[in-house]
Backbone of each chain as nested JSON, in Angstrom:
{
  "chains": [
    {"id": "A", "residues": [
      {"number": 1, "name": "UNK", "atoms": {"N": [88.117, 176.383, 121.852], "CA": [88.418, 176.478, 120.417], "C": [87.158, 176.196, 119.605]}},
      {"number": 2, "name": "UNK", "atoms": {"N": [86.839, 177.083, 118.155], "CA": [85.778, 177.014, 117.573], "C": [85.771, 174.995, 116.767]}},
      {"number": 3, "name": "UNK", "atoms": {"N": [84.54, 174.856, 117.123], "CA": [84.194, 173.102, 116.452], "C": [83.425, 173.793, 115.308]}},
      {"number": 4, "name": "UNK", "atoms": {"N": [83.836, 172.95, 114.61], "CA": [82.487, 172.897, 112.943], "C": [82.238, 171.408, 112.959]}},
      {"number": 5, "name": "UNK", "atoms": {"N": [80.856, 171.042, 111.937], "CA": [80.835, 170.158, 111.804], "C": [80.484, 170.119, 109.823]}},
      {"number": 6, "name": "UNK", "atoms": {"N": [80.892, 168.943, 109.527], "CA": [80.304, 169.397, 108.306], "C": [79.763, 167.956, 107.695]}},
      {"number": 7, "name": "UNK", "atoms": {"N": [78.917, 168.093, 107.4], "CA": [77.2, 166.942, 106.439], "C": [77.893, 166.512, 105.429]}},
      {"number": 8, "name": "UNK", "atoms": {"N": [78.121, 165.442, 104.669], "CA": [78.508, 165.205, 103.556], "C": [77.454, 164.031, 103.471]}},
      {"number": 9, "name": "UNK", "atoms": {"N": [76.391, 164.084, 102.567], "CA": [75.699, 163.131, 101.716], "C": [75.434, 162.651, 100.611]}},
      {"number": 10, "name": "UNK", "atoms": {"N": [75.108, 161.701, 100.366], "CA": [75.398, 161.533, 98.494], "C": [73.74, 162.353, 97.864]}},
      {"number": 11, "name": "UNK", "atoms": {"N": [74.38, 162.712, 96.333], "CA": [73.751, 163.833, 96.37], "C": [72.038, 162.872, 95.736]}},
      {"number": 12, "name": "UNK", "atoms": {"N": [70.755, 163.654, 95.547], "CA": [69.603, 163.079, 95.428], "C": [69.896, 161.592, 94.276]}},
      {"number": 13, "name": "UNK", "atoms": {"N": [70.291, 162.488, 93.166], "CA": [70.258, 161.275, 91.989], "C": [71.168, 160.66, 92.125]}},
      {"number": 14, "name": "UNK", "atoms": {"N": [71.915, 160.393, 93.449], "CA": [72.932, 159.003, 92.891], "C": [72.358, 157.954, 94.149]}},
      {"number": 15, "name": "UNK", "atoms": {"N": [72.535, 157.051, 93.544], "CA": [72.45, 155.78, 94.013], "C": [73.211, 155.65, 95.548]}},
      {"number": 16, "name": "UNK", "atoms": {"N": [72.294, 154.895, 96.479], "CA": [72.984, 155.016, 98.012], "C": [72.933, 153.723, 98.259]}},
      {"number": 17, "name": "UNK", "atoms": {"N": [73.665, 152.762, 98.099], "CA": [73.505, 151.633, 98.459], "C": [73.833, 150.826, 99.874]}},
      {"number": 18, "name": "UNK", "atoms": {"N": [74.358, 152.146, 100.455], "CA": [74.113, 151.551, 102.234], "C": [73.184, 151.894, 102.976]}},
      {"number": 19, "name": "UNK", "atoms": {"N": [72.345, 152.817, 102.091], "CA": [71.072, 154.069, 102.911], "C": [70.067, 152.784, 102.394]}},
      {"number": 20, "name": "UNK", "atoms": {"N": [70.195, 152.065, 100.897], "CA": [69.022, 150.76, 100.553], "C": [69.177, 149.927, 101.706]}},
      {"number": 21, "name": "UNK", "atoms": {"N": [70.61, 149.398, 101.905], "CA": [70.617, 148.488, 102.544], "C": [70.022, 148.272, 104.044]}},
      {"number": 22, "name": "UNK", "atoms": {"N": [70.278, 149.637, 104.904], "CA": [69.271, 150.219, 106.131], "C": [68.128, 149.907, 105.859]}},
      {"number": 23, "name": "UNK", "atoms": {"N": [67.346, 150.704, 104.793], "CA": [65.948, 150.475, 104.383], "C": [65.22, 149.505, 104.767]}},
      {"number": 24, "name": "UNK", "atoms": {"N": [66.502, 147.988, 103.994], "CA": [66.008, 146.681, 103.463], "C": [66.357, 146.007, 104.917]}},
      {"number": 25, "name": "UNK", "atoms": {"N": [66.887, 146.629, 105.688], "CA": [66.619, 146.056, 107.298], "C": [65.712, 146.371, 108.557]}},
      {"number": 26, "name": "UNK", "atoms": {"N": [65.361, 147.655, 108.332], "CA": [64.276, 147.871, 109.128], "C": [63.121, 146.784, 109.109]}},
      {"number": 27, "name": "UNK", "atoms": {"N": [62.603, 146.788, 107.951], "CA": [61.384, 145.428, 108.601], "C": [62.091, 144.312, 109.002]}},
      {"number": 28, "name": "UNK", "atoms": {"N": [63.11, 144.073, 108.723], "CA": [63.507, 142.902, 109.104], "C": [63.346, 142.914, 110.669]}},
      {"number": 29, "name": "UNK", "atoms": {"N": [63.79, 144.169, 111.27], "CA": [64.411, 144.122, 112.964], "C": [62.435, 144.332, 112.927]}},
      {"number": 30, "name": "UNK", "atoms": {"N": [61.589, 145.027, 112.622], "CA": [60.44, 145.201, 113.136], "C": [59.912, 146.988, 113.059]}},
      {"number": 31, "name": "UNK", "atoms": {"N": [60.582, 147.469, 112.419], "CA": [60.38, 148.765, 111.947], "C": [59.8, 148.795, 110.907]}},
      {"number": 32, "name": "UNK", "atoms": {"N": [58.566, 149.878, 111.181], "CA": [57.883, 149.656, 109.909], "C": [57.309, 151.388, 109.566]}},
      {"number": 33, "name": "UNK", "atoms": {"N": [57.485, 151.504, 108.327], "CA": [56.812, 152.803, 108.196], "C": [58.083, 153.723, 107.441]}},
      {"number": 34, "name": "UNK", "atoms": {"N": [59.479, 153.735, 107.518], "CA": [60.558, 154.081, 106.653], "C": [60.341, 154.46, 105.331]}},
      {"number": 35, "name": "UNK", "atoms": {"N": [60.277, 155.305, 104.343], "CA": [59.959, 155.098, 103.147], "C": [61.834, 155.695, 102.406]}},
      {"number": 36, "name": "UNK", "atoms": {"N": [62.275, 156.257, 103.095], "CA": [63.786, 156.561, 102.69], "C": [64.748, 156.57, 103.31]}},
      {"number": 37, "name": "UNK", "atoms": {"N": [65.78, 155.726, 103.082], "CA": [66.851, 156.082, 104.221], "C": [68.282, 156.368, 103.047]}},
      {"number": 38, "name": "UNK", "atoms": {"N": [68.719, 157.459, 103.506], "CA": [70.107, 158.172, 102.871], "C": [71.332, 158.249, 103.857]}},
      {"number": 39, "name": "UNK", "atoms": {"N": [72.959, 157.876, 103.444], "CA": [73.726, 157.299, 104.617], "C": [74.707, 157.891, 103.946]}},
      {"number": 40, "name": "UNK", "atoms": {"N": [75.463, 159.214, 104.931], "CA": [76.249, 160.149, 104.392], "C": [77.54, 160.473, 105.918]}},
      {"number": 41, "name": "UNK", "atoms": {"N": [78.205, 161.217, 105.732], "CA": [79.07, 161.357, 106.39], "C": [78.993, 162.473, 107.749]}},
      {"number": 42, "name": "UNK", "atoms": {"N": [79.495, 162.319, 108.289], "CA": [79.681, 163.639, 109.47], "C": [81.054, 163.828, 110.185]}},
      {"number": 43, "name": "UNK", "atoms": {"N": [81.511, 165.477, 109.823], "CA": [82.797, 165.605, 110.243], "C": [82.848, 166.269, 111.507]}},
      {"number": 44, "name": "UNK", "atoms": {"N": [82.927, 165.805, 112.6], "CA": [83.548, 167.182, 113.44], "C": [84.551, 167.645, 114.08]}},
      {"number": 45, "name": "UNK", "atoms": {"N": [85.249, 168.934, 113.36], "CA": [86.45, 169.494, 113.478], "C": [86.673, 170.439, 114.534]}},
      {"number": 46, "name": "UNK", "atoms": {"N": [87.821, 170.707, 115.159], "CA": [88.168, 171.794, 115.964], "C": [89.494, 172.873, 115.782]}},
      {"number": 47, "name": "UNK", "atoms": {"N": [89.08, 173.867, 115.328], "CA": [89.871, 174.74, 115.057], "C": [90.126, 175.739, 115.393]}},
      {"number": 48, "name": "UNK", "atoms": {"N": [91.685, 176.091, 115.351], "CA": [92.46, 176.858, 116.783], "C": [91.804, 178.109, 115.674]}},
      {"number": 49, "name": "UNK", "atoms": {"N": [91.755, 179.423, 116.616], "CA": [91.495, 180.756, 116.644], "C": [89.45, 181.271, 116.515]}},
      {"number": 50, "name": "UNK", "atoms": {"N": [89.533, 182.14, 116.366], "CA": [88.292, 182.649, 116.868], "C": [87.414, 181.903, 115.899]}},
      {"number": 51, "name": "UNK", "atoms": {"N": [86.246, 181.682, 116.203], "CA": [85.23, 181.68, 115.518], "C": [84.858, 182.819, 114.663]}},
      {"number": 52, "name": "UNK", "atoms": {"N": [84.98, 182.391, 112.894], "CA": [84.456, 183.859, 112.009], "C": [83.978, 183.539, 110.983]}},
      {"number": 53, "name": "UNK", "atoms": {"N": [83.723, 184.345, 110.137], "CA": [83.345, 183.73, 109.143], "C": [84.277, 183.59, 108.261]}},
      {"number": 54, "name": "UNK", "atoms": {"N": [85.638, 183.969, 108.374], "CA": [87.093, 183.423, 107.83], "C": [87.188, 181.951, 107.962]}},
      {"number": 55, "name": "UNK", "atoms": {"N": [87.313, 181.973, 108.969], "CA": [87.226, 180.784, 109.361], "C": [86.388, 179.407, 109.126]}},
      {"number": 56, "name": "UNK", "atoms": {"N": [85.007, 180.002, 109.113], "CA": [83.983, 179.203, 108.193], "C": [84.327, 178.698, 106.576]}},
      {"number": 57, "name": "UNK", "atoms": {"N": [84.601, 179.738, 106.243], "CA": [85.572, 179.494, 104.797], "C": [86.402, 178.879, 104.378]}},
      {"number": 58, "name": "UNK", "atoms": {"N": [87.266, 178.886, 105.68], "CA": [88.517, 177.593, 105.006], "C": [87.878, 176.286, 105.909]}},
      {"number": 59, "name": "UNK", "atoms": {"N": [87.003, 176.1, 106.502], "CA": [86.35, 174.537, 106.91], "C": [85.647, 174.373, 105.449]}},
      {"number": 60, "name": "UNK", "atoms": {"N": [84.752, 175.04, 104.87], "CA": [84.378, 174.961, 103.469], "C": [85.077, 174.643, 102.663]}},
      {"number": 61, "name": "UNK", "atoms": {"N": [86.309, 175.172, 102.267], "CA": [87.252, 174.73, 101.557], "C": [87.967, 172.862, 101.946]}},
      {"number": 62, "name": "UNK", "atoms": {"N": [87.897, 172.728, 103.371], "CA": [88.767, 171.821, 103.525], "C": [86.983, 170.57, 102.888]}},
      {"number": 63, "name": "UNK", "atoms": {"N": [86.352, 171.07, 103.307], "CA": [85.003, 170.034, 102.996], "C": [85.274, 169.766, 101.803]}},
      {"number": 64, "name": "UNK", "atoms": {"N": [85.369, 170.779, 100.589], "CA": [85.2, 170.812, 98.965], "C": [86.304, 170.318, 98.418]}},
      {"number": 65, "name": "UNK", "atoms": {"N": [87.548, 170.256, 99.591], "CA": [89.06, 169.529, 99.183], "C": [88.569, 168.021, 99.364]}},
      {"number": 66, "name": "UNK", "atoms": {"N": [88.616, 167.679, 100.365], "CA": [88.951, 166.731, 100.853], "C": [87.979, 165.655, 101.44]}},
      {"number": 67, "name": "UNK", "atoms": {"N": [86.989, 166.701, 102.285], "CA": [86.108, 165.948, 102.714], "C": [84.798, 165.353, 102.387]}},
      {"number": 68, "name": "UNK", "atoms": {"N": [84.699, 165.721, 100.768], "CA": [83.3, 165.079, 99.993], "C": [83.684, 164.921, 98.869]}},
      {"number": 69, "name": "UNK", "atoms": {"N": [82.891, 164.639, 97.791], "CA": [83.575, 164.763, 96.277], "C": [82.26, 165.439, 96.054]}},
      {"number": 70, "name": "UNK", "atoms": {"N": [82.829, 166.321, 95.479], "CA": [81.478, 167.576, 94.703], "C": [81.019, 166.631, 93.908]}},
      {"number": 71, "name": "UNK", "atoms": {"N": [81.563, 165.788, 92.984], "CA": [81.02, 164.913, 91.734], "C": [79.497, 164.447, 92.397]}},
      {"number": 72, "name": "UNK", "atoms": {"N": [79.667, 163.595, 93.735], "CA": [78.378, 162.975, 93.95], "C": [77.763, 163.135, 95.171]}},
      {"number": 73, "name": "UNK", "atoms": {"N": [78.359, 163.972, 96.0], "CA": [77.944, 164.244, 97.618], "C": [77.853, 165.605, 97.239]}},
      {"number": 74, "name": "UNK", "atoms": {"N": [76.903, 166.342, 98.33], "CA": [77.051, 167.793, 98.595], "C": [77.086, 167.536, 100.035]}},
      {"number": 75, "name": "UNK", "atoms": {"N": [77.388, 169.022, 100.52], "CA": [77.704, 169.0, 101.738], "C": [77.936, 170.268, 102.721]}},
      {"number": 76, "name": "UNK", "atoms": {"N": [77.326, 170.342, 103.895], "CA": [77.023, 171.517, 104.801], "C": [77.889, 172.065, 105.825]}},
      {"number": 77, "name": "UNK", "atoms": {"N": [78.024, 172.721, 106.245], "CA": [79.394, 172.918, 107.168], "C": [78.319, 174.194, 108.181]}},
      {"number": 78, "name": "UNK", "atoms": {"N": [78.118, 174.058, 108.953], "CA": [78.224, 174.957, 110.506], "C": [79.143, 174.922, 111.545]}},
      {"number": 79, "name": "UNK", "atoms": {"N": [78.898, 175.966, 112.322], "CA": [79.607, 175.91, 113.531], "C": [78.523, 174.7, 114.667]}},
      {"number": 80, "name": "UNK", "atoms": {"N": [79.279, 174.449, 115.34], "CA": [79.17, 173.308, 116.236], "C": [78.167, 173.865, 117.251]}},
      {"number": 81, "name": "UNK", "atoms": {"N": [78.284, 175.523, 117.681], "CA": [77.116, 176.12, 119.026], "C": [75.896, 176.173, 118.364]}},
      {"number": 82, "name": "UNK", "atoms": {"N": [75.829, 176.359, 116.684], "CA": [74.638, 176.928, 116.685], "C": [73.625, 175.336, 116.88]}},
      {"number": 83, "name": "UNK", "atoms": {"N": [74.069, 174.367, 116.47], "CA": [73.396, 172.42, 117.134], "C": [73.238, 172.413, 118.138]}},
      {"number": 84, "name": "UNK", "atoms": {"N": [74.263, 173.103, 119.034], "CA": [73.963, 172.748, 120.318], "C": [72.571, 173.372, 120.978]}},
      {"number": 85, "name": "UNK", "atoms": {"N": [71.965, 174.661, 119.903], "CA": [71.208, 175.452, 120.261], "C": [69.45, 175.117, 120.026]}},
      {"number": 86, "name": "UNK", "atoms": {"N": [69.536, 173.747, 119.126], "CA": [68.554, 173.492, 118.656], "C": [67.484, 172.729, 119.773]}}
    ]},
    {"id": "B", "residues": [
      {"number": 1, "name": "UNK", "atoms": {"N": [55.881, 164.354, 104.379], "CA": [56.422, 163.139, 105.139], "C": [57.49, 163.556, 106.287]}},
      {"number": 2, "name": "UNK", "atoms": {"N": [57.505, 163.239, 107.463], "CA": [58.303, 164.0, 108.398], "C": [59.769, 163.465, 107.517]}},
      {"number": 3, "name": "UNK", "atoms": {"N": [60.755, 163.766, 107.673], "CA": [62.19, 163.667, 108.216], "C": [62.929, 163.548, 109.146]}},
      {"number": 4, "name": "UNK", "atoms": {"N": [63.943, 162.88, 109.252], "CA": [64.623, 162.57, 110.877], "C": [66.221, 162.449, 110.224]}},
      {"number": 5, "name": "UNK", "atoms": {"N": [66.831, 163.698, 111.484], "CA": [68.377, 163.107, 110.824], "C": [68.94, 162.244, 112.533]}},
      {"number": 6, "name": "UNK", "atoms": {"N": [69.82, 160.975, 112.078], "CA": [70.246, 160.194, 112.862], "C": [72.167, 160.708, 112.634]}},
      {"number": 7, "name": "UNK", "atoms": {"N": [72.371, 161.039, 113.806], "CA": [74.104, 161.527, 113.925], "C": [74.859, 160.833, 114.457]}},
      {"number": 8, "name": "UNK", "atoms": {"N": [75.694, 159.62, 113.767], "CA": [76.148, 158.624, 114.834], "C": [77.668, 159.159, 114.931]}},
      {"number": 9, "name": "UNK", "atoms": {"N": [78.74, 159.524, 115.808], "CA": [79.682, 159.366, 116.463], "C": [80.344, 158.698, 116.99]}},
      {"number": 10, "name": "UNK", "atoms": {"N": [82.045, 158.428, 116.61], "CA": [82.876, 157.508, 117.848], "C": [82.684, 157.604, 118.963]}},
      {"number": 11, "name": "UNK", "atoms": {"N": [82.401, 157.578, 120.376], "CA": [82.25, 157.731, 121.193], "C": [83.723, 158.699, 121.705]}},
      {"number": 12, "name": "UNK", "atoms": {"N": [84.202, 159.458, 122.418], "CA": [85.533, 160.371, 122.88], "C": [86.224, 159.248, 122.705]}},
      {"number": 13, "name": "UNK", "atoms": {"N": [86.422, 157.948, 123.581], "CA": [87.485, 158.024, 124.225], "C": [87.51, 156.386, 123.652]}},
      {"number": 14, "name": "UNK", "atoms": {"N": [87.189, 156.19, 122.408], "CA": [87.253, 155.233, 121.269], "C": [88.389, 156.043, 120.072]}},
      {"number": 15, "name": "UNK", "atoms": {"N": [89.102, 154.927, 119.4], "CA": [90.199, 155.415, 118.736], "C": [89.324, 156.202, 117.532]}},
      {"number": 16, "name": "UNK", "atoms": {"N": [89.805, 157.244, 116.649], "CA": [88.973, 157.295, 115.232], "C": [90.002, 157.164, 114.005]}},
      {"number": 17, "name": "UNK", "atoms": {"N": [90.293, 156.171, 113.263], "CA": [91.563, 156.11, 112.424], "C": [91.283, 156.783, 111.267]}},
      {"number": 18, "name": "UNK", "atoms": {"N": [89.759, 157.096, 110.768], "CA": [89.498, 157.801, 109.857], "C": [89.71, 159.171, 110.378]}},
      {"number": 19, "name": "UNK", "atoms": {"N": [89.153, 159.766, 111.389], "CA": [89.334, 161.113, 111.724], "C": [90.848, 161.169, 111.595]}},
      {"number": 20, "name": "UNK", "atoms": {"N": [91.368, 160.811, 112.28], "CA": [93.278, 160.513, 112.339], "C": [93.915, 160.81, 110.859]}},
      {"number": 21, "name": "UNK", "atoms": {"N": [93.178, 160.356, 110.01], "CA": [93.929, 160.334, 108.636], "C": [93.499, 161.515, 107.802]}},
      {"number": 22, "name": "UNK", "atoms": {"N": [92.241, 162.278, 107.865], "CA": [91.537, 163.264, 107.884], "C": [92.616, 164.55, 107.999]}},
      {"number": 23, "name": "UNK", "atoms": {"N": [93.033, 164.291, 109.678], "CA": [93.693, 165.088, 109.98], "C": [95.123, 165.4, 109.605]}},
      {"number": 24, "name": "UNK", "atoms": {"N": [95.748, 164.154, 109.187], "CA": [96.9, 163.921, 108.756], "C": [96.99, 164.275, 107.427]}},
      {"number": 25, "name": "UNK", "atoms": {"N": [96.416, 164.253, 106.823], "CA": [96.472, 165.289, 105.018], "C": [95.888, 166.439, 105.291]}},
      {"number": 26, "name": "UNK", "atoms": {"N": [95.388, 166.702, 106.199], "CA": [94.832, 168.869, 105.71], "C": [96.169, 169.549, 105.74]}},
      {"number": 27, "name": "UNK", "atoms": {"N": [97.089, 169.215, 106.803], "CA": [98.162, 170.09, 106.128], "C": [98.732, 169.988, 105.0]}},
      {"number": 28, "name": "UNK", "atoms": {"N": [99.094, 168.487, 104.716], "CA": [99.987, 168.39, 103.245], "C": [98.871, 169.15, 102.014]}},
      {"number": 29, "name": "UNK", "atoms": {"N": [97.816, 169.634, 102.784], "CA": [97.058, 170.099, 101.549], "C": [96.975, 171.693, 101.828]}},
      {"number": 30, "name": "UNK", "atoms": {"N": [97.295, 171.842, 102.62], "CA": [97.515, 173.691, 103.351], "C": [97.084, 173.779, 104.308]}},
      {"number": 31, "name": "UNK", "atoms": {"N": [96.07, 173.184, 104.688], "CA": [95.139, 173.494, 105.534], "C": [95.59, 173.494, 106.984]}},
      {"number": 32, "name": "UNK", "atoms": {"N": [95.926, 174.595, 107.732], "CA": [96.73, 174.131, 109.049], "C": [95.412, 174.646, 110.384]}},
      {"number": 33, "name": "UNK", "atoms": {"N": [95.609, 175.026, 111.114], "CA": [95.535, 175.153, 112.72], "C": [94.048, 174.353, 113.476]}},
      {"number": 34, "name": "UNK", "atoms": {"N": [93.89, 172.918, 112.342], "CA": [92.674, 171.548, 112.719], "C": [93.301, 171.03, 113.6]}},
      {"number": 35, "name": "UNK", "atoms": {"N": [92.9, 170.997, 114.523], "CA": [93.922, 170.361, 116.072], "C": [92.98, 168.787, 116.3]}},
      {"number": 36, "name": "UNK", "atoms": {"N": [91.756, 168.875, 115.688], "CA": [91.137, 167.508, 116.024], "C": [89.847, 167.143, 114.916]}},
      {"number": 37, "name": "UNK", "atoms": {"N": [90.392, 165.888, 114.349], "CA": [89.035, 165.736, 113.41], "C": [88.021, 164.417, 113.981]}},
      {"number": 38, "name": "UNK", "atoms": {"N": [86.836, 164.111, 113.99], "CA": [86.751, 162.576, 114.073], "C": [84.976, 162.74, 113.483]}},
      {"number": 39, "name": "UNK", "atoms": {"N": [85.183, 161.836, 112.497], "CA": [84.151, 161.174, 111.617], "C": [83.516, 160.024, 112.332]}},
      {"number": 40, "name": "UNK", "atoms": {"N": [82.26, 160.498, 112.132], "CA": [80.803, 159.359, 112.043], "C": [80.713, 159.387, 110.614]}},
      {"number": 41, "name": "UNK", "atoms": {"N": [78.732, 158.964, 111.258], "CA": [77.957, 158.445, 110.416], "C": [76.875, 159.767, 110.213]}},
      {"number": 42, "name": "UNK", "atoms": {"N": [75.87, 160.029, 109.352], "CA": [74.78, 160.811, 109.094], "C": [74.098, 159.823, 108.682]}},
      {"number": 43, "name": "UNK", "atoms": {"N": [72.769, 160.074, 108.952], "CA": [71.649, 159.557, 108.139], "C": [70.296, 160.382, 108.084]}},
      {"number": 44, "name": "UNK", "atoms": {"N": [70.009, 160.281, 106.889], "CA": [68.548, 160.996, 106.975], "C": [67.517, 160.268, 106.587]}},
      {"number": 45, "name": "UNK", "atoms": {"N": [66.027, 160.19, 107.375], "CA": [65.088, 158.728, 107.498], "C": [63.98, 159.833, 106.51]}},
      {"number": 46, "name": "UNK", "atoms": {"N": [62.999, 159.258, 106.166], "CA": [61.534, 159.66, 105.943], "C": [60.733, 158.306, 106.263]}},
      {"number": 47, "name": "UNK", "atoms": {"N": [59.67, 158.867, 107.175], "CA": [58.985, 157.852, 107.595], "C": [57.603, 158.558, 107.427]}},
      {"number": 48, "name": "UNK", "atoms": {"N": [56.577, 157.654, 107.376], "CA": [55.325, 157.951, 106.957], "C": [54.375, 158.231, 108.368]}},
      {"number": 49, "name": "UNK", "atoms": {"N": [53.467, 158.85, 108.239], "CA": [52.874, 159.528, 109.47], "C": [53.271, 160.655, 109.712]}},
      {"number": 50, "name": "UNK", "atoms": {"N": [52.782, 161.3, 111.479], "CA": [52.708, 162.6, 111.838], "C": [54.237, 162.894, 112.144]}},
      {"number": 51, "name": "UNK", "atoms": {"N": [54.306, 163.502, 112.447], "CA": [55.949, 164.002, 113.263], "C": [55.019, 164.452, 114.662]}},
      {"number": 52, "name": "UNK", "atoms": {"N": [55.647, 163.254, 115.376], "CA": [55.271, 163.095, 116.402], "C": [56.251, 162.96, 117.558]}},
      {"number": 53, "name": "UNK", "atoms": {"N": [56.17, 163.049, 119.271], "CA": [57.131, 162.383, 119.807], "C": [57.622, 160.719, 120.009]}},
      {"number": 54, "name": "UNK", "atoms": {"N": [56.251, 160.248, 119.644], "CA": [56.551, 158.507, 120.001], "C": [57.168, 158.455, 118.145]}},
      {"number": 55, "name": "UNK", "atoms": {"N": [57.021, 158.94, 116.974], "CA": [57.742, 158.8, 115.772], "C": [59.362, 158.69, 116.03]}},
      {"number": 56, "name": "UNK", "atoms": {"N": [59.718, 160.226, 116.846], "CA": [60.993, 160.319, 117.449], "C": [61.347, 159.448, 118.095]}},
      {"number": 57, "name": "UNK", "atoms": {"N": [60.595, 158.723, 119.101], "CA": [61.108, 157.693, 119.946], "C": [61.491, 156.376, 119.061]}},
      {"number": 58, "name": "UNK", "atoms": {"N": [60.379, 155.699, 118.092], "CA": [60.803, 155.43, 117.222], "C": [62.349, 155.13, 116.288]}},
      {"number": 59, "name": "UNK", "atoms": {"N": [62.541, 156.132, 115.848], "CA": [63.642, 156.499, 115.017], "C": [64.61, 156.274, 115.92]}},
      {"number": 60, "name": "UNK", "atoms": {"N": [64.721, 156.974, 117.201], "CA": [65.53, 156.561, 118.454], "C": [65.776, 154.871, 118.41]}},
      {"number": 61, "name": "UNK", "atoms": {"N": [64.951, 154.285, 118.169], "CA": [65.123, 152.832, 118.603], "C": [65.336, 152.47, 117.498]}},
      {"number": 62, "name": "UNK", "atoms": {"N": [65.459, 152.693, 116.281], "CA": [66.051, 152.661, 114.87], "C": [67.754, 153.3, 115.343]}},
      {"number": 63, "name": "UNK", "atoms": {"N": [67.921, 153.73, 115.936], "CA": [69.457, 153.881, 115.654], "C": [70.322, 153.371, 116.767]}},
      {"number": 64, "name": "UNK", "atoms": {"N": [69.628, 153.122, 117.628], "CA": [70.253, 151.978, 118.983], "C": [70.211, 150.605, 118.756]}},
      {"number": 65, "name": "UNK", "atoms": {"N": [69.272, 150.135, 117.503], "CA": [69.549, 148.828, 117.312], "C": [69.832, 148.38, 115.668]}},
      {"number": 66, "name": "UNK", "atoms": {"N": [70.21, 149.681, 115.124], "CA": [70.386, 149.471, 113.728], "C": [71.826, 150.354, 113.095]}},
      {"number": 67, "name": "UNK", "atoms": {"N": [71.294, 151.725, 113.214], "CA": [72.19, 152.747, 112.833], "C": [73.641, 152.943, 113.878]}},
      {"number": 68, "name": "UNK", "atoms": {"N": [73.857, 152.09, 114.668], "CA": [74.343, 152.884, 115.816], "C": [75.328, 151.393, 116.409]}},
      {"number": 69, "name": "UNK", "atoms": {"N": [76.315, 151.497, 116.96], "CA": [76.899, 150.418, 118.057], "C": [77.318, 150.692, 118.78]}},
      {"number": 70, "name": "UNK", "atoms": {"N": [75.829, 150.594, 119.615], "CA": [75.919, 151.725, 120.991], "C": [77.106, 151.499, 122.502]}},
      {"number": 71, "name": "UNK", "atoms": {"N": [77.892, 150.196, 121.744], "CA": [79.671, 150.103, 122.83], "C": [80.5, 151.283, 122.183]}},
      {"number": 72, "name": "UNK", "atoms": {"N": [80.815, 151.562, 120.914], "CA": [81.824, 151.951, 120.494], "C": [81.048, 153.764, 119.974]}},
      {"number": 73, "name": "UNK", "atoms": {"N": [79.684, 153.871, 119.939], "CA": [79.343, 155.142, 119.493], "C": [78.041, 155.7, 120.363]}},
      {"number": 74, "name": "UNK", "atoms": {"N": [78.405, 157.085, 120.213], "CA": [76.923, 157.99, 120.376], "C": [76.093, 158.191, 119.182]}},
      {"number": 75, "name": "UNK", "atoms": {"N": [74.88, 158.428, 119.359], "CA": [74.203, 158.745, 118.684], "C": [73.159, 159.956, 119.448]}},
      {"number": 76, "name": "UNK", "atoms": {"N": [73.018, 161.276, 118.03], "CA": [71.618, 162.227, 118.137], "C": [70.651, 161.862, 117.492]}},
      {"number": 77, "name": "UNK", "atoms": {"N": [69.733, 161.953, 117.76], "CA": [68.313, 161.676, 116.739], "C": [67.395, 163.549, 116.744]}},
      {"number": 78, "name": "UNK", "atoms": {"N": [67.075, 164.002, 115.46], "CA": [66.373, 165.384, 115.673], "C": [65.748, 165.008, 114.201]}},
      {"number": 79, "name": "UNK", "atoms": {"N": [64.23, 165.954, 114.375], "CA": [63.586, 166.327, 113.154], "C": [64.484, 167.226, 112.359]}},
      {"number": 80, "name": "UNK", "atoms": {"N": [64.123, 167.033, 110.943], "CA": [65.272, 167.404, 109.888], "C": [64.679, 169.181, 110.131]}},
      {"number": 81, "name": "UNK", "atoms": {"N": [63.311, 168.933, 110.476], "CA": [62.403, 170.956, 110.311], "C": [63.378, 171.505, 110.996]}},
      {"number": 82, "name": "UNK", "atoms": {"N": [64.18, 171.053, 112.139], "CA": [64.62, 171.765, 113.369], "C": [66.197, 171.829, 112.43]}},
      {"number": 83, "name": "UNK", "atoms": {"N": [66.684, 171.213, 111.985], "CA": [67.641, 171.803, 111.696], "C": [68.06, 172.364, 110.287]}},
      {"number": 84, "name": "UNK", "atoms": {"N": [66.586, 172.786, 109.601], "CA": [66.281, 174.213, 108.245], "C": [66.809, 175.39, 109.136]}},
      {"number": 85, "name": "UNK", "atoms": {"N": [65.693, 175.147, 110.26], "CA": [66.159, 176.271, 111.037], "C": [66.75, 177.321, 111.871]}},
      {"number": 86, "name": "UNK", "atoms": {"N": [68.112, 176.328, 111.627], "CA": [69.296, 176.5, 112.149], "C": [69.67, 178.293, 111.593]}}
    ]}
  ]
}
């Protein structure tokens, strides 16, 4: 069955206050050199019938419903083979 | 400045109550034939220097002892270039 996955991050200008909070721990553990860290979501779905680009469409839709808020996240949706391909 | 995205995951055969609930409203919202959802984490780093392999290794050891709880999850680590070019 076709997997998607889909990116949901908060978008540039808003404030990330768990991506600061990472930041503000790296030197602590001994990491050094970080200049940004951003802390966003990852969905991955599996859905019955073929892989299409129909199909791509309503994972898009379910992202823009449900699974981000357009207000302050944007967010990416692929199929799951083309990651595996990287 | 390189980029690094960090992909953390429930591990399979760990419960996901967020994916679970995910899944449990796409229909009341239309959305039908999602047979399986389960939510992580995303993160995207910028770190200063080359994009290198010991950078990667790096970032690797940024998410096994920071981003990541490596009993209950997996984690990917990839340069962000590699996946423009998806």
């Amino acid at each position: 069955m076709p997997r998607f996955v889909v990116d949901v991050m908060p978008k540039p200008e808003i404030l990330d206050p768990q991506g600061k909070a990472v930041l503000g721990a790296l030197p602590r553990l001994g990491f050094e050199g970080v200049t940004e860290v951003r802390q966003g979501k990852r969905f991955e779905l599996e859905v019955e019938g073929e892989s299409s680009e129909a199909l791509l469409e309503q994972v898009r839709a379910m992202a823009e419903t449900l699974l981000s808020n357009p207000v302050i996240e944007d967010f990416e949706v692929h199929a799951q083979s083309d990651e595996a391909a990287e």
